[in-house]
C-alpha positions in Angstrom: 56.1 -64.1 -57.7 57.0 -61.3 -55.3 60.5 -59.5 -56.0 63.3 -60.1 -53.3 63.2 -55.8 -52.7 59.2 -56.0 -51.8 60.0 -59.1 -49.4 62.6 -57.1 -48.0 60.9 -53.9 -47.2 58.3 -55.1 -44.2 61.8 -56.4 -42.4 63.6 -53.3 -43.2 61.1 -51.6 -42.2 60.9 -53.2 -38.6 64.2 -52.6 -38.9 64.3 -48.7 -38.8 63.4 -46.6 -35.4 59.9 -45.6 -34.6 59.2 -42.4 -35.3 55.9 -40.1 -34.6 54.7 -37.2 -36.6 53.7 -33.8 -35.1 49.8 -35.1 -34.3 50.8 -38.4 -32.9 51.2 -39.3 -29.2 54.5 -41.1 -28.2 53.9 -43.7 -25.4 57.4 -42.9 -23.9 57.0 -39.1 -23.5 53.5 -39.5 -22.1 54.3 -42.0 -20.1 57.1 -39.7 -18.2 55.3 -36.6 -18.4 52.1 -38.4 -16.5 55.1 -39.4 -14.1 56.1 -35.5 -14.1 52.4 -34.5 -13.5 52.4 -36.8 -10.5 55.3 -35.5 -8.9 54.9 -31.9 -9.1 51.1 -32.1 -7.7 53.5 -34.6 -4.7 55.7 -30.9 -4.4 52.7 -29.4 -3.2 50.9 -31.9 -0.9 52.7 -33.1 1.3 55.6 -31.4 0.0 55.4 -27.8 0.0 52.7 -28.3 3.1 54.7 -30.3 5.3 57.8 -27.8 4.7 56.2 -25.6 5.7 54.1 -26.2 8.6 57.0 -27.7 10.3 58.0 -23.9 10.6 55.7 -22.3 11.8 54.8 -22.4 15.5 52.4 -24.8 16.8 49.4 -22.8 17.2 49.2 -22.6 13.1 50.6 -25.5 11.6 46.4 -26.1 10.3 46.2 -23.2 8.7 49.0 -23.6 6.7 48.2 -27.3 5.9 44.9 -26.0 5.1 45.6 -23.7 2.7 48.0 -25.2 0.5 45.1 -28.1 0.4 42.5 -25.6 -0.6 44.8 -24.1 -3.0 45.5 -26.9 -4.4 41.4 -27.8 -4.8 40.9 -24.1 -5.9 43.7 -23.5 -8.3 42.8 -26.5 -10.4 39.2 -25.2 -10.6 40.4 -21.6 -11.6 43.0 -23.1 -14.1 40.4 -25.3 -15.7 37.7 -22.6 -15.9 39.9 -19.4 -16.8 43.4 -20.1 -16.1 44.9 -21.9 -19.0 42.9 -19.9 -21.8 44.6 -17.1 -20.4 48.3 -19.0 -20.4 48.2 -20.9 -23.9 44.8 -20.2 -25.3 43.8 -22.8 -28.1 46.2 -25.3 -29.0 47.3 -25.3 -32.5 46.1 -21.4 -33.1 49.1 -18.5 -32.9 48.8 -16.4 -30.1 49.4 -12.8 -29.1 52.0 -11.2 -27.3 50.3 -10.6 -23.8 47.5 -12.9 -23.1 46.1 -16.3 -25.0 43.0 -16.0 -26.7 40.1 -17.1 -24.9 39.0 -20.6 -27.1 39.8 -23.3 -24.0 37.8 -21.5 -21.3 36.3 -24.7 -19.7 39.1 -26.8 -21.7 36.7 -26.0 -24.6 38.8 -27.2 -27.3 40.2 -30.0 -25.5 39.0 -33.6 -26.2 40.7 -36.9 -26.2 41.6 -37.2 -29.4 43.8 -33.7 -29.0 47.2 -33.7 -28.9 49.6 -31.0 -28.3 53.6 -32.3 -29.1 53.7 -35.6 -28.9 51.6 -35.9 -25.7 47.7 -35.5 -25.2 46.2 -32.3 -25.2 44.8 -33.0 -21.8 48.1 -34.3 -19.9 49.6 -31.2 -21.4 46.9 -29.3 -19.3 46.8 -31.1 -16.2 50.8 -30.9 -15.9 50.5 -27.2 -16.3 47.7 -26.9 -13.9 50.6 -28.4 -11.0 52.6 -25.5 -11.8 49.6 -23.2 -11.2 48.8 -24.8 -8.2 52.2 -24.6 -6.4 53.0 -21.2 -7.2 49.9 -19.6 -5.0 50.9 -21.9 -2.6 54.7 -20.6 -2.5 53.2 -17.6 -1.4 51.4 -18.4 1.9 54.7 -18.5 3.3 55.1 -14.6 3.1 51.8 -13.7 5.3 52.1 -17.1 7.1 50.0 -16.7 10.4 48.3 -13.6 9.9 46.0 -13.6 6.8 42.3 -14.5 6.7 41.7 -17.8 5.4 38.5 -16.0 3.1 41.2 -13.2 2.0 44.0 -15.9 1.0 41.5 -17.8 -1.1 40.4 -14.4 -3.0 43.6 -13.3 -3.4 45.0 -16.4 -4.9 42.2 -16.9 -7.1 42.3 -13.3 -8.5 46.6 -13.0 -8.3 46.6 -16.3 -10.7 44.1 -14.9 -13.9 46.7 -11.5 -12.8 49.4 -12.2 -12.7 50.7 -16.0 -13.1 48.6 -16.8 -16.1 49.9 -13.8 -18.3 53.1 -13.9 -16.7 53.3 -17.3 -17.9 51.6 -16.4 -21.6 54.5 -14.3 -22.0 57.2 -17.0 -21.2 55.7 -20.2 -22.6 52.5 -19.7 -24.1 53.5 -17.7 -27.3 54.4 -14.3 -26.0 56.7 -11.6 -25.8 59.5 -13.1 -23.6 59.1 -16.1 -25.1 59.5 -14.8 -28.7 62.2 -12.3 -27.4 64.7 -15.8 -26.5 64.2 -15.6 -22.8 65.5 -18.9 -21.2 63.5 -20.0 -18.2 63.1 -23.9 -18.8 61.1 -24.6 -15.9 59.6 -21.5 -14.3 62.3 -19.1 -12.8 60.1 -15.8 -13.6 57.0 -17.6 -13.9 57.2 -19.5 -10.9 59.5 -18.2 -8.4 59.9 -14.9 -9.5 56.1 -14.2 -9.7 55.2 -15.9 -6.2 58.4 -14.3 -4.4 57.5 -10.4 -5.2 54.1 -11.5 -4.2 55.0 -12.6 -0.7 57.7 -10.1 -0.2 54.4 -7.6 -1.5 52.2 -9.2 0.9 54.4 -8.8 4.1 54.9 -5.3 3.6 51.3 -4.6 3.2 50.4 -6.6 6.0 53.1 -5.6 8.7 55.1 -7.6 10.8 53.5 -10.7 13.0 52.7 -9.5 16.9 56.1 -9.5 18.3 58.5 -10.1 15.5 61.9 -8.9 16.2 61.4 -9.5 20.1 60.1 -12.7 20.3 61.6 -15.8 19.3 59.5 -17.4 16.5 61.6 -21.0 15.9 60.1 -23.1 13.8 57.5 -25.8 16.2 58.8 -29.5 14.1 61.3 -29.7 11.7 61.3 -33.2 11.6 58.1 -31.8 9.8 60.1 -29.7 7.6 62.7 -32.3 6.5 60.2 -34.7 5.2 58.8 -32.0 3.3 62.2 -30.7 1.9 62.8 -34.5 0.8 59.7 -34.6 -1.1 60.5 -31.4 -2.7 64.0 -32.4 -3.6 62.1 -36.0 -5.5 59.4 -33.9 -7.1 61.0 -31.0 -7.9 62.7 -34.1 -10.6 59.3 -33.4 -12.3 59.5 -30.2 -12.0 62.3 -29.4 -14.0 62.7 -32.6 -16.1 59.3 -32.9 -17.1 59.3 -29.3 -18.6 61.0 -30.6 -21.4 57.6 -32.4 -22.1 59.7 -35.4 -23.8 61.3 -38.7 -22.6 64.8 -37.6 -24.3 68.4 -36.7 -23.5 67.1 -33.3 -22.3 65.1 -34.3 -19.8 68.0 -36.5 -18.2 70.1 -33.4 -18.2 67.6 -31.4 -16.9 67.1 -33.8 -13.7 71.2 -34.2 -14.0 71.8 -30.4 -13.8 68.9 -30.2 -10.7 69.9 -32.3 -8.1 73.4 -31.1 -7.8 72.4 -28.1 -8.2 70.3 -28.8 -5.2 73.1 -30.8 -3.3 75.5 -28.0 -3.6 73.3 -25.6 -2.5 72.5 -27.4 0.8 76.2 -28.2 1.3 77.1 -24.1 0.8 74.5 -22.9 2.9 75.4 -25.5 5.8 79.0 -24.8 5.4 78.4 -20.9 5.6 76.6 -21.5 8.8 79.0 -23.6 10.1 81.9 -21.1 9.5 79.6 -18.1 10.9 78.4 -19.8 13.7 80.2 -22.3 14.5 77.8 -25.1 14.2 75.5 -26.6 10.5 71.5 -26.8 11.5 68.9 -28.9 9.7 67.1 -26.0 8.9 70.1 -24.2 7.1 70.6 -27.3 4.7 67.3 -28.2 4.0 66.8 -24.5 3.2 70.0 -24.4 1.0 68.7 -27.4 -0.9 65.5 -25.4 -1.7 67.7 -22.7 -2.9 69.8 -25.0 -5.4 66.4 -26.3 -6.5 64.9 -22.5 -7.3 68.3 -21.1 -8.7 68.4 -24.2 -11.3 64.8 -24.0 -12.4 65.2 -21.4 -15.6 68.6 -22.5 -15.8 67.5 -26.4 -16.2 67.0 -27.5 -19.6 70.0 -25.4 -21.2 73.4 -25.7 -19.2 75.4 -28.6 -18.3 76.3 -30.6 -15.3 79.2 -28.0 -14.7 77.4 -25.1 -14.8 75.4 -26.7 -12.2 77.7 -27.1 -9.8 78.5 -23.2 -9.8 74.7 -22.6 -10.1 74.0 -24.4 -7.1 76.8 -22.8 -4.8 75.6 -19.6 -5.6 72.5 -19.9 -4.6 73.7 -21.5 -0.8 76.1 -18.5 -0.6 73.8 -15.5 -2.3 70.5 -16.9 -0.6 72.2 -17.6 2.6 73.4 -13.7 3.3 69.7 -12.6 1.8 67.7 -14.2 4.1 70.1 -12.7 6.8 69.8 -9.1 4.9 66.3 -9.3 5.2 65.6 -10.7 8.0 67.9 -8.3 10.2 68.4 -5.6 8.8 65.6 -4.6 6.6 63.1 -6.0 9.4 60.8 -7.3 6.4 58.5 -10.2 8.4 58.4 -12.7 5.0 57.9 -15.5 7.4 58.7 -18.4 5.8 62.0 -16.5 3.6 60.2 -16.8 0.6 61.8 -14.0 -1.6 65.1 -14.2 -0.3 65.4 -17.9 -1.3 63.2 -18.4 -3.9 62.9 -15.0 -5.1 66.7 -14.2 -5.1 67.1 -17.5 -6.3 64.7 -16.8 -9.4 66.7 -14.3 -10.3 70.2 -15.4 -9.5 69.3 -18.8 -11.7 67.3 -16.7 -14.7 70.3 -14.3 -14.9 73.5 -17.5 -14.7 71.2 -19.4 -17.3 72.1 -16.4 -19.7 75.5 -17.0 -19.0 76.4 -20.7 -18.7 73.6 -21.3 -22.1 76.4 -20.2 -24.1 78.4 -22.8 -26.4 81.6 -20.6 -26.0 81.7 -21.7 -22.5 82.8 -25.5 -23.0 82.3 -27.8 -19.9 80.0 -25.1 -19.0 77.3 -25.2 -21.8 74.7 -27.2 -21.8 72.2 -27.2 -24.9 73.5 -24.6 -27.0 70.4 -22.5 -27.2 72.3 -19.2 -27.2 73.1 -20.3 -31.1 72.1 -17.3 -32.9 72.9 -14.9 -30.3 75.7 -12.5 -31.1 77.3 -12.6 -27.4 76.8 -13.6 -24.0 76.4 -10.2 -23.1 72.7 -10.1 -25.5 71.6 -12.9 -24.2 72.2 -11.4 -20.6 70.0 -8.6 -21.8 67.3 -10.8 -22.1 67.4 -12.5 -19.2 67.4 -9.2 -17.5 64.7 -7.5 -19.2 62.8 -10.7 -18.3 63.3 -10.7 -14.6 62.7 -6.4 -14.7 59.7 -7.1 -16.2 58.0 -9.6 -14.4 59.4 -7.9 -10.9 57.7 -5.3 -11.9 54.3 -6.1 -13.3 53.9 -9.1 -10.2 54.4 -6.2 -7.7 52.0 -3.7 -8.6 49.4 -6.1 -9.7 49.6 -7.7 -6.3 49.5 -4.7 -4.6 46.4 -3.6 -6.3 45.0 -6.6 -5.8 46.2 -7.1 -2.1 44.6 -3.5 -1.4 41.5 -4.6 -3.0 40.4 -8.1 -1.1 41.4 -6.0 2.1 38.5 -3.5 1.4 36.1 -6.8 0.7 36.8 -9.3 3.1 39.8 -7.7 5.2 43.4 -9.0 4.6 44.3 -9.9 8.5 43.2 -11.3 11.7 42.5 -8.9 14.7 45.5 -9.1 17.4 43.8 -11.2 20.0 43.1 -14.0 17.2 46.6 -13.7 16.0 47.7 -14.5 19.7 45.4 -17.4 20.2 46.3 -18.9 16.8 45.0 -19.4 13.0 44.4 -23.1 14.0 41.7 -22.1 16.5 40.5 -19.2 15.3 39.8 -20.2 11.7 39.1 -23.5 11.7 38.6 -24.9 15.6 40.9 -27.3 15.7 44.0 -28.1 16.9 47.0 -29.5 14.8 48.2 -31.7 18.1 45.9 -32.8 21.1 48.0 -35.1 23.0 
């Protein structure tokens, strides 16, 4: 006859929560990150594509669809080949300070069966390979309608084995910023950081489009650039939520934290305009939204809805008066305002996450995961020597390599194809024949 306590043990065991080991997959936190994977690749097309064709003039609104399509095509092949050997190496195998080691070229060491976390191996990939994807693309808004379609492919293909993969080896994959207790949760130096020098990079090598500063330039269909902003602001949820690569409390935070962020932005940059100008456009809020979104990124899995708030205004306010800096005074043609609001906005957010991470801070603090550092002031000094170092390694290596696909394939059209238009010129077709 079997003892009460062994006839109770199957019940109590039913009874106690479900819990997986290190190489076990949990259903709930695949299930969200395929959800997160889904949703970033949606930032990018339409997202990021119909943003921002809507700004630029009619004449090139194919070109820019195009390449954030190719990219897209290209950077998953690059990523899968070289890419994400280069970012986390093998799973499972320690890694060195400045690049992975080269076991998954080809996904070598991925199989089905793999897991990394609690998730599959492969999902862990492909979710890293959206992030790899969109961050090229960030930066055909800096030579918008002027660079060859062969030079932007070359370019991105080279600037991401360059620059994003160690960049983001360094942050996430093992390495030295990662090790030193630098806080980016979802890709303020990796992502914006990295693709804002770039463009900022790009437009000073290239020079100005034909006519900027004396010829209006508006942007052709924002009704183009809203839809895109909206599906930016829903996969941008992804984005920053997904990054904590788990179906738990701080991924409901993180999308918490990023859409006010994103809502306070967009109602300080449309309130600054209003005051300035006298009147709020469509472009200014949809641009301050973006600029919440960016400024949150690092800051996104490690401060609370609070901190948020004060994040978010920032980046309408700061972002707002760069892209006027820039754009006026300093005459820089980034066409589509890519540093000033998502690099400015990098660094702004990477910086505040040093700042409002800190448990001292009540309502403020998020996560706690400045425990163990002596003061805000060290963990500031992180932050900083993160955003110093990846401004400066992500401009020189683009220059170099910017310099370098010029003498192969040429950077920029000639003048007369400028005037007639990328759409033509590139690709013989025209984005509207009514």
């Amino acid at each position: 006859m079997k003892s009460p306590l062994r006839l109770a043990l199957p019940a109590l065991a039913l009874a106690l929560p479900a819990t997986a080991s290190a190489n076990e997959v949990n259903a709930a936190d695949t299930a969200w990150i395929l959800t997160s994977t889904a949703l970033v690749l949606f930032m990018t097309i339409p997202g990021l594509s119909l943003f921002y064709a809507g700004l630029v003039r009619v004449k090139n609104v194919l070109s820019v669809l195009m390449q954030c399509f190719a990219l897209t095509c290209l950077m998953s092949l690059v990523w899968f080949v070289l890419g994400y050997t280069i970012a986390f190496g093998s799973d499972g195998v320690e890694q060195g300070p400045w690049i992975g080691d080269f076991g998954n070229i080809l996904f070598a060491s991925i199989s089905i069966d793999s897991v990394n976390g609690t998730i599959p191996a492969s999902l862990f990939a492909i979710f890293q390979m959206t992030f790899a994807i969109i961050t090229p693309a960030l930066i055909v808004g800096g030579f918008a309608e002027r660079m060859r379609f062969s030079a932007m492919l070359l370019f991105s293909t080279v600037w991401l084995l360059v620059v994003y993969a160690p960049v983001c080896h360094w942050v996430w994959g093992g390495g030295w910023l990662g090790a030193m207790g630098l806080q980016d949760f979802a890709g303020g130096t990796v992502v914006h950081i990295t693709a804002a020098i770039a463009a900022l990079v790009a437009a000073l090598v290239m020079g100005p489009r034909r006519g900027f500063g004396t010829v209006a330039m508006p942007p052709h269909n924002l009704t183009l650039t809203v839809a895109g902003a909206g599906m930016l602001w829903v996969g941008w949820f992804g984005f920053n939520a997904g990054s904590a690569v788990a179906a738990d409390g701080s991924a409901a935070m993180a999308m918490l934290v990023t859409h006010l962020s994103a809502a306070c932005g967009a109602l300080a940059w449309m309130t600054m305009e209003w005051v300035r100008h006298g009147k709020p456009s469509v472009l200014g809020i949809v641009t301050g939204m973006v600029a919440g979104l960016g400024t949150i990124t690092p800051a996104s899995g490690s401060v609370g809805p609070a901190a948020a708030v004060v994040i978010g205004f920032s980046a309408g306010v700061v972002c707002y008066f760069a892209t006027n800096y820039l754009k006026q005074k300093l005459r820089i043609d980034d066409s589509l305002d890519v540093f000033p609001v998502h690099g400015v906005g990098g660094i702004l957010g990477t910086l505040l996450a040093g700042i409002f991470c800190s448990t001292q801070l009540g309502i403020f603090s998020g996560n706690g995961f400045s425990d163990g550092i002596d003061s805000i002031v060290g963990q500031l000094t992180v932050q900083a020597t993160g955003v110093f170092a990846t401004l400066i390694y992500t401009g020189i290596a683009s220059y170099v390599i910017l310099k370098l696909v010029d003498k192969l394939v040429g950077l920029r059209v000639d003048e007369d194809e400028e005037t007639q238009g990328l759409d033509l010129v590139l690709h013989d077709e025209r984005g509207y024949d009514l």
